[in-house]
C-alpha positions in Angstrom: 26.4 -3.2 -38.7 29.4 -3.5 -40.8 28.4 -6.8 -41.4 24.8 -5.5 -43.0 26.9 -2.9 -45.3 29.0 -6.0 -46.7 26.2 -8.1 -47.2 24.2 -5.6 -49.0 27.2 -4.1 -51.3 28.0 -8.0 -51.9 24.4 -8.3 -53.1 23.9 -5.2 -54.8 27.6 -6.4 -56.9 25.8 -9.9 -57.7 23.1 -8.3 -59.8 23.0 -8.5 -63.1 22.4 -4.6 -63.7 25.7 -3.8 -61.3 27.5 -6.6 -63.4 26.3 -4.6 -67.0 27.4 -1.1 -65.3 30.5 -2.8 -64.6 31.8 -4.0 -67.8 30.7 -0.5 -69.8 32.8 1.3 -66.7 36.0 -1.2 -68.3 35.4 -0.6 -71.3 35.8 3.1 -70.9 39.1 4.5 -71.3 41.2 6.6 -68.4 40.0 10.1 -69.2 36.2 8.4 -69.4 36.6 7.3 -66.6 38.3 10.7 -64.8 35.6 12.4 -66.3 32.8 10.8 -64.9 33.9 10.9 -62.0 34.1 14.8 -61.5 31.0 14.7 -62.9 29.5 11.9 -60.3 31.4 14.2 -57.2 30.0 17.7 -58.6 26.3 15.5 -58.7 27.0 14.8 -55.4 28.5 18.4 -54.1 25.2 19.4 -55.8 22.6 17.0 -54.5 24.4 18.0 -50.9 24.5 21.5 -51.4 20.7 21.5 -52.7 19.7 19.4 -49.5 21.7 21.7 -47.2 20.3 25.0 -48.7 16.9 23.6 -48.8 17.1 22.5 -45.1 18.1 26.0 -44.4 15.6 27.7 -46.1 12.6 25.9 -44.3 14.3 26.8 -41.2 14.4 30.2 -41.6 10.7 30.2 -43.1 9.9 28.7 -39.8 12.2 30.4 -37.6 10.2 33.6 -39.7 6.7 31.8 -38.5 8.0 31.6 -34.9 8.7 35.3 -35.1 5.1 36.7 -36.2 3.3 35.0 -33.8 5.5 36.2 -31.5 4.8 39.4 -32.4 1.2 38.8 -32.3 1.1 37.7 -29.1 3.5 40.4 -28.3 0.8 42.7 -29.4 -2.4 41.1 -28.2 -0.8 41.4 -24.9 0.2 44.8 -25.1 -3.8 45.4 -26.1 -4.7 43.6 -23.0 -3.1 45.8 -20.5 -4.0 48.6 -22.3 -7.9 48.1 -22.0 -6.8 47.0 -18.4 -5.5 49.8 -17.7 -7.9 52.1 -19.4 -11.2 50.2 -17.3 -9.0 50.8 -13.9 -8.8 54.3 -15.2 -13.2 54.5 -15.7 -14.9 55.8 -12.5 -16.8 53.1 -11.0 -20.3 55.3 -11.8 -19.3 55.1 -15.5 -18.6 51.7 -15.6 -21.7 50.6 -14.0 -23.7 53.3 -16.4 -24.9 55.3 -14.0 -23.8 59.3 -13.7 -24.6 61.1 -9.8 -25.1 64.4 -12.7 -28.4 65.4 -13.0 -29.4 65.1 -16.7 -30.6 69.5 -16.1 -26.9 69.8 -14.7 -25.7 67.9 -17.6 -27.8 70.1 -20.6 -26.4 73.1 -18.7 -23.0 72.1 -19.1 -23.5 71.6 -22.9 -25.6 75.2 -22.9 -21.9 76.5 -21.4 -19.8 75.0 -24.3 -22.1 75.9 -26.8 -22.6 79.6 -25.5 -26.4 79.6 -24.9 -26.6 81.3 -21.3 -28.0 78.9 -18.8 -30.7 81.3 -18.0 -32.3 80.7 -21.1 -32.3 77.0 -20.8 -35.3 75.2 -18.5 -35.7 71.7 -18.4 -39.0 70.1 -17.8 -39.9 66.9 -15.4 -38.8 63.5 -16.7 -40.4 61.1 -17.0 -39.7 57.3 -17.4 -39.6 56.2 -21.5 -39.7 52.5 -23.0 -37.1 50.3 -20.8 -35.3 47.6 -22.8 -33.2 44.5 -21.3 -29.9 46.4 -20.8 -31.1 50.2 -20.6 -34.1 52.6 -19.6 -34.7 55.5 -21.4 -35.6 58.9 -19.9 -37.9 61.4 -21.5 -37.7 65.5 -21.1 -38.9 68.1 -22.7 -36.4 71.4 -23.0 -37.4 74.9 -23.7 -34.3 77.6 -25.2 -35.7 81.0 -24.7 -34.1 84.0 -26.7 -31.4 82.3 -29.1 -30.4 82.4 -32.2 -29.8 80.2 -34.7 -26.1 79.2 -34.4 -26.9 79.1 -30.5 -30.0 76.4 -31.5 -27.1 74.2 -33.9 -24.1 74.1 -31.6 -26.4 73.1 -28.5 -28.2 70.2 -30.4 -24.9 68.6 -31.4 -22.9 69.0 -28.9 -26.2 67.5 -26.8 -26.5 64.6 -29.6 -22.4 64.1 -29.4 -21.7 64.2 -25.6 -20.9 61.8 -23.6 -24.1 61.0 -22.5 -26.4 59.4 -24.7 -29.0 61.5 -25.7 -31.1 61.4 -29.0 -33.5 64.5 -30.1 -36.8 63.3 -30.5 -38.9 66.6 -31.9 -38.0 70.2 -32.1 -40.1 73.1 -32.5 -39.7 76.9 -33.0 -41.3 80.2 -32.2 -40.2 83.4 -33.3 -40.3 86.5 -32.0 -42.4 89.6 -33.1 -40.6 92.2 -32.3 -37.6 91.3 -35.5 -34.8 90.8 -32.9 -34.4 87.0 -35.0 -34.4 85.2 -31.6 -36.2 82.1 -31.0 -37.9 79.7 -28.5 -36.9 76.7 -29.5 -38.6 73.6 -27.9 -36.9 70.3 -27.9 -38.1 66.8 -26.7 -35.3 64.6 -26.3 -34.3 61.2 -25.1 -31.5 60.4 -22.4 -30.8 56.7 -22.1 -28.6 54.9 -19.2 -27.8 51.4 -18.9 -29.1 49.3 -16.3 -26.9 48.3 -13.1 -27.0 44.6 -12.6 
């Protein structure tokens, strides 16, 4: 190996160029001479200092890469047992799309939270809609008796934004003669439910 460097710095001093380069370096004077040499070390501090800082910098860039997909992953995980542990939390009924409620025990529910007394609420037969590839629709027909108007409102969305789904198809409204301002309010609605497998 040592060998090799002799050989080459033998050839390199045999060249005409090194030979030029050599007699302008004699022909400068000592403070020439002092002078391009500081300057030839600071090139050199330089050219190391620029390597070494540059080498550092694309380490930390990807040392900084590493880190965000770490913290993705970190993340995606965390969002995985999360819905894990939100589907073990979903009642096996729910998760299959079926509910044991009667959809009559479920409008009477919403008739309680949106103050309509249940006696005034009747639901009719249902009967089987349109059926589509992952869910069958029922149809029913529900009558209001004796209710007002905010009565008529808060039932309809809190029957449109439950947790069943349930779309109103048609409503219709009788009023009363006697000027009390309650109505008979008629509504045909849809309930859907997904199909078990």
């Amino acid at each position: 190996m040592i060998q090799r460097v002799q050989r080459l710095i033998e050839s390199i001093q045999d060249q005409a160029w090194f030979q030029q380069l050599r007699a302008k370096w004699d022909e400068l004077d000592a403070q020439s001479k002092t002078y391009l040499q500081w300057a030839g070390s600071a090139t050199g501090v330089l050219l190391v200092g620029w390597i070494f800082f540059g080498t550092l910098w694309q380490v930390h860039r990807l040392k900084s890469d590493i880190q965000q997909r770490d913290d993705l992953i970190r993340l995606v995980q965390a969002a995985n047992e999360e819905m894990s542990e939100l589907k073990s939390q979903i009642p096996s009924n729910a998760a299959s799309g079926t509910s044991t409620q009667s959809l009559k025990d479920y409008l009477t529910g919403i008739a309680s939270t949106a103050n309509v007394p249940a006696t005034t609420l009747e639901v009719a037969s249902e009967k089987a809609g349109s059926s589509r590839e992952g869910s069958k629709e029922t149809l029913a027909q529900v009558t209001l008796k004796k209710v007002n108007v905010s009565q008529v409102v808060r039932f309809i969305y809190q029957m449109e934004n439950g947790s069943r789904p349930i779309k109103l198809r048609n409503l219709s409204v009788e009023t009363h003669t006697d000027q009390s301002g309650y109505l008979d309010i008629t509504l045909q609605i849809s309930s859907f439910t997904l199909k078990t497998s």
